[in-house]
C-alpha positions in Angstrom: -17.4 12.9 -0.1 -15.0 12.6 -3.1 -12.8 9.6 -3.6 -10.1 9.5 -6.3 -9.5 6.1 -7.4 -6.3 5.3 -9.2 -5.2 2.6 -12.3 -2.7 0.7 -11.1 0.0 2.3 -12.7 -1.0 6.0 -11.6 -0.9 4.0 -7.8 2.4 3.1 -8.9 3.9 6.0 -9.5 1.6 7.6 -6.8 3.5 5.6 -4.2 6.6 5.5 -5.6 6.5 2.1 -6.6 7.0 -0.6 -9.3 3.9 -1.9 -10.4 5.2 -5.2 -9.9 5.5 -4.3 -5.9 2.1 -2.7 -6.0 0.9 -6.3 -7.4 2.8 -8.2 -5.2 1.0 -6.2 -1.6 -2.3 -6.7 -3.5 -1.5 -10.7 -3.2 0.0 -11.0 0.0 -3.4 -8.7 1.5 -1.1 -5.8 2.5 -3.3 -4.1 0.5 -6.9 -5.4 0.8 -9.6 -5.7 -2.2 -12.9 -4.1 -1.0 -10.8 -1.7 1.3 -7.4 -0.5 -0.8 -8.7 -1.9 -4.0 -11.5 -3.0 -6.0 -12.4 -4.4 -9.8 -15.6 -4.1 -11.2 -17.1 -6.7 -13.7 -15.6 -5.0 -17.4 -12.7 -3.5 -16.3 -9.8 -4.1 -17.2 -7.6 -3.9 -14.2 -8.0 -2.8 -10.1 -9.1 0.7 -9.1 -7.3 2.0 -5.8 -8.5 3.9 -3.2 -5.5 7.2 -2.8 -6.5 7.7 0.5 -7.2 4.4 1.9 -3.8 3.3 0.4 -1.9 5.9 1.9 -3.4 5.4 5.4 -2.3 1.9 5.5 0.9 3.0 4.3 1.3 5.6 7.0 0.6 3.0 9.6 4.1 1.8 8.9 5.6 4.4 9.1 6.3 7.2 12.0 8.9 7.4 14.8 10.9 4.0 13.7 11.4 5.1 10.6 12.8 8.5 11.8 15.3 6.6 13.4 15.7 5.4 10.6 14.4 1.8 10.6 13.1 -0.1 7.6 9.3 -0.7 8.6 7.0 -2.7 6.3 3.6 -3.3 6.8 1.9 -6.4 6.5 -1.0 -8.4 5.5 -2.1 -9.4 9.2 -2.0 -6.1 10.9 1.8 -5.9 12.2 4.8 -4.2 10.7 7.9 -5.8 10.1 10.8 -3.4 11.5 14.8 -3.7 10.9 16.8 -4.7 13.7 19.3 -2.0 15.0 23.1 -2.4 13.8 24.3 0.7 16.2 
């Protein structure tokens, strides 16, 4: 099975992201080392994982978002979701 692993700034612009948010879901475990990410010993920064990224993104995403909810995952398991205004 093939696995395409991404720099940082490829997963950036991958996702649609700044690399500074990409950084910032690495820290708070949104985006978990040994599962989302890894660094080997030489390298010189992280290597992503394209599809185990996007999966975990997708989790956040589906019918609330249709409706056009604001739903971000987070680092225990549960997504944050906008409250309604309508």
């Amino acid at each position: 099975m093939d696995k395409e692993f991404l720099t940082i700034t490829e997963a950036a612009d991958y996702f649609g992201w700044s690399i500074q948010t990409l950084k910032n879901r690495m820290a708070s475990g949104v985006l978990k080392r040994g599962i989302h990410w890894f660094k080997r010993q030489g390298e010189i920064g992280p290597r992503f994982d394209r599809a185990a990224c996007a999966a975990r993104i997708r989790e956040g995403k589906g019918e609330n978002e249709e409706r056009g909810q604001v739903v971000i995952p987070m680092a225990r398991g549960y997504n944050l979701k906008s409250v309604d205004q309508g």
